[in-house]
C-alpha positions in Angstrom: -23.4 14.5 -15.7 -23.8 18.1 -14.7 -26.9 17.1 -12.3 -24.3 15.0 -10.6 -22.4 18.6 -9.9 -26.0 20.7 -8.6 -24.7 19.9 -5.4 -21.2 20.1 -5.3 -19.4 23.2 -4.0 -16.3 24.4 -5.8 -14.2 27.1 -4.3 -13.5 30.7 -5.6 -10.9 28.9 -8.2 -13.4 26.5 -9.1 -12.0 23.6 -7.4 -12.6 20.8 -5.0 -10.1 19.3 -2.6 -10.6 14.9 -3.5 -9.0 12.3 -0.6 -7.9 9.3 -2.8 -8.3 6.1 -1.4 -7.0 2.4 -1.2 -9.6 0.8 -1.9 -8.4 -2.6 -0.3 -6.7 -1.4 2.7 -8.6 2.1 2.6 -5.2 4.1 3.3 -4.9 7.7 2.4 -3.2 8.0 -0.7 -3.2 11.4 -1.2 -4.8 14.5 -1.1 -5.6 16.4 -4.8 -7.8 19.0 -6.5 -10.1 18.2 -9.0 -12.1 21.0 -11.0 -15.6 20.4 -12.8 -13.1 19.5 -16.3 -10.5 16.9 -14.0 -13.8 15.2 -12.6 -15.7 14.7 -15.8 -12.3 13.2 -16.8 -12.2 10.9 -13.9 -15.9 9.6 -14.3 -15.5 9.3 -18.4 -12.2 7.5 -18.1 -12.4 5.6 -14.6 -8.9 7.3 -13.8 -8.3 10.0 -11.5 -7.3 13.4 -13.0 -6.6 16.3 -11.2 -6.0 19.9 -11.5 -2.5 20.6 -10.6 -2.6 24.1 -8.9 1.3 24.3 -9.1 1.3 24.0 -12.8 -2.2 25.4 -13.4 -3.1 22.7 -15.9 -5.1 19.1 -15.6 -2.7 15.8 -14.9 -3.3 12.5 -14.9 -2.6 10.3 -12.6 0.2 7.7 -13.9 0.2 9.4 -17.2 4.1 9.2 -16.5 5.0 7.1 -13.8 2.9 4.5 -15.0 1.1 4.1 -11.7 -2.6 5.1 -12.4 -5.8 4.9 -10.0 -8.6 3.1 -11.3 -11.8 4.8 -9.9 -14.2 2.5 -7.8 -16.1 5.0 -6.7 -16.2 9.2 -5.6 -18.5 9.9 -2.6 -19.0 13.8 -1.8 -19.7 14.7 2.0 -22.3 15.8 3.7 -21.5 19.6 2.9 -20.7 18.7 -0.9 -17.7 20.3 -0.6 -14.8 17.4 -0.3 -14.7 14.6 -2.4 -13.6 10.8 -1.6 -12.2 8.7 -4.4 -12.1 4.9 -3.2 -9.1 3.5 -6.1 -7.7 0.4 -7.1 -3.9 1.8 -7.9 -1.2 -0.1 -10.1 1.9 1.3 -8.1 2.8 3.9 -5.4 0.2 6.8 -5.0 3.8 9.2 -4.1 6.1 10.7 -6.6 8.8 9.5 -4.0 7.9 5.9 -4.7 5.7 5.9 -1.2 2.0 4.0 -0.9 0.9 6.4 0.4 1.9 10.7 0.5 0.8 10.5 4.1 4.4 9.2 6.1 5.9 12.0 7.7 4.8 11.1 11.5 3.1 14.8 13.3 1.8 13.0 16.8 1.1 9.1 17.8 -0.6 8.6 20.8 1.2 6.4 22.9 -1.7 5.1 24.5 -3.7 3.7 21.3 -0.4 2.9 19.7 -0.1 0.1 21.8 -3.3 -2.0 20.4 -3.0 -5.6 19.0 -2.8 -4.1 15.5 0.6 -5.7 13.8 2.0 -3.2 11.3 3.9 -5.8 10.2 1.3 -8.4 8.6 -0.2 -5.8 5.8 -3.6 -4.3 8.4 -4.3 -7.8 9.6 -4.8 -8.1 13.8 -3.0 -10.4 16.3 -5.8 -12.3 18.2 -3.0 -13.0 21.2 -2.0 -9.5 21.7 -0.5 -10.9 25.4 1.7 -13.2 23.3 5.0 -12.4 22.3 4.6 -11.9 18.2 6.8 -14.2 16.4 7.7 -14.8 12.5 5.8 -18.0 12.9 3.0 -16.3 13.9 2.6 -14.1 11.2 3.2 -17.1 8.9 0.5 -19.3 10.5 -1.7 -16.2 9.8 -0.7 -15.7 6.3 -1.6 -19.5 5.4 -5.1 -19.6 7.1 -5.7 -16.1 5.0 -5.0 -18.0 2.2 -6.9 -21.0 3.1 -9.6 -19.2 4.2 -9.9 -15.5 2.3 -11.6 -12.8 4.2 -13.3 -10.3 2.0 -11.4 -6.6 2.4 -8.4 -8.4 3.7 -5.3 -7.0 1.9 -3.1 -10.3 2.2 -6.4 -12.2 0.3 -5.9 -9.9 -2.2 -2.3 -10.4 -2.7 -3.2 -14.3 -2.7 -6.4 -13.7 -5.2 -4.4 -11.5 -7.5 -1.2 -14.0 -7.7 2.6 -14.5 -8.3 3.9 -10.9 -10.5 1.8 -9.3 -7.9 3.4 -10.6 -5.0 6.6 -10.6 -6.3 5.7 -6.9 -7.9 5.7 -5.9 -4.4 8.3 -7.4 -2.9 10.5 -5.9 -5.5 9.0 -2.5 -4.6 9.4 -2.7 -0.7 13.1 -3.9 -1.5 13.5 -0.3 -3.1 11.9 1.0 0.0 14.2 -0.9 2.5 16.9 0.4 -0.1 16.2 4.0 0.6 15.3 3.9 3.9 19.1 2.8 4.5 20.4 4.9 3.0 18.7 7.6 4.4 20.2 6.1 7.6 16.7 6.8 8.9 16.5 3.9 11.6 12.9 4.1 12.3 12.1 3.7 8.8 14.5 1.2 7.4 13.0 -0.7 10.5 9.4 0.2 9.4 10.3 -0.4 5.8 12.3 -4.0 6.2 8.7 -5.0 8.2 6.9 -4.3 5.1 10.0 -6.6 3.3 9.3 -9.5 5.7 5.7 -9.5 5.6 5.5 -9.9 1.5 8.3 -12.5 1.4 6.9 -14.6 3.7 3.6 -14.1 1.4 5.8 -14.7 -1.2 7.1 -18.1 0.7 3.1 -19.2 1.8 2.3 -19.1 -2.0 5.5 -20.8 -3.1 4.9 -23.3 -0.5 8.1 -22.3 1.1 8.2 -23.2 5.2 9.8 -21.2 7.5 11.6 -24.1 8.6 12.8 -24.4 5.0 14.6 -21.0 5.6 16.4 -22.0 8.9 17.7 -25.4 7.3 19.0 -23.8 4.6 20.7 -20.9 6.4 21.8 -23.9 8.9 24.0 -25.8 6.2 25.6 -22.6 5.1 28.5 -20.2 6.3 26.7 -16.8 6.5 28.3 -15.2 8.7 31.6 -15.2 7.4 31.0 -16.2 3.7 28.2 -15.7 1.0 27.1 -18.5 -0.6 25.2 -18.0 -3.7 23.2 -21.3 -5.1 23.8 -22.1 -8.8 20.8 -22.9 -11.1 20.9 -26.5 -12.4 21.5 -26.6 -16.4 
């Protein structure tokens, strides 16, 4: 394993800065430090460790949020002196319950920001960007994706993986909508109730749930003035 290291450059504290990423949707998770003793960890257990510089001792990743990074695979650049670790992760790579550490917006240009690219439908892309996007849209897209997977797709993924994970997240991007309101932070409760929508109606495609379905039922209630809650048949 030390051959594997010949060419690696550590700095003068002995580490290595590693970019941890999705391997599905190939986000930025996070950025970490691994040392020659964190990395041997990784590649024995197939679970990223780092070296936390903060606390000056080794951590591993999920060892107490539960949300570990299972390693795919770690790729060095062409200097040897940055790592990327491609993960398959179990929960939120962020100690604030985020996907990603990487969500405080620096600079968008407003030029490419207006591409087809719906941030809406989990990285998939609108093939009318001219048209107006509508729910059914999205839905229409979500059922051929099931119907008809598309390797590296995220939404095949959720589809290939099942049910608790597709509930698993819509359960975690409730939380997100949760704090994002109560942060009274517009721009992301909007953000994070996109996120919302695009799961439950991932949620409804593998349930066999219309969108029709939705509006009938929404139709035969009062919900603007009264909440009606449906009781389970015993």
């Amino acid at each position: 394993m030390e051959n594997k290291f010949a060419n690696l450059k550590f700095d003068e504290k002995g580490l290595i800065p590693a970019i941890v990423q999705d391997h599905f949707t190939k986000e930025v998770l996070t950025l970490a430090y691994m040392n020659k003793e964190s990395l041997e960890i990784s590649m024995k257990e197939g679970r990223t460790c780092f070296w936390s510089r903060s606390r000056q001792e080794l951590w591993r990743k999920g060892e107490t949020s539960g949300n570990v990074q299972n390693i795919v695979s770690i790729t060095a650049d062409c200097d040897g002196d940055a790592l990327v670790v491609d993960v398959i992760k179990t929960g939120p790579a962020c100690h604030t319950g985020s996907e990603s550490c990487f969500f405080n917006e620096v600079y968008e240009n407003e030029e490419d920001a207006a591409t087809e690219k719906c941030g809406s439908c989990g990285g998939e892309t609108c093939e009318e960007a001219e048209k107006p996007w509508e729910l059914e849209d999205l839905y229409q897209l979500l059922l051929d994706r099931k119907a008809n997977p598309k390797e590296g797709s995220y939404t095949t993924y959720l589809f290939n993986k099942g049910l608790d994970k597709i509930l698993k997240k819509v359960g975690e991007e409730s939380t997100e909508v949760i704090i994002a309101g109560k942060a009274e932070d517009k721009a992301e409760t909007i953000y994070e109730i996109s996120d919302l929508a695009y799961h439950v109606m991932v949620l409804m495609v593998e349930a066999g749930i219309t969108t029709q379905d939705i509006l009938d039922e929404l139709a035969g209630r009062h919900v603007i003035d009264h909440k009606v809650k449906q009781e389970k048949m015993k």
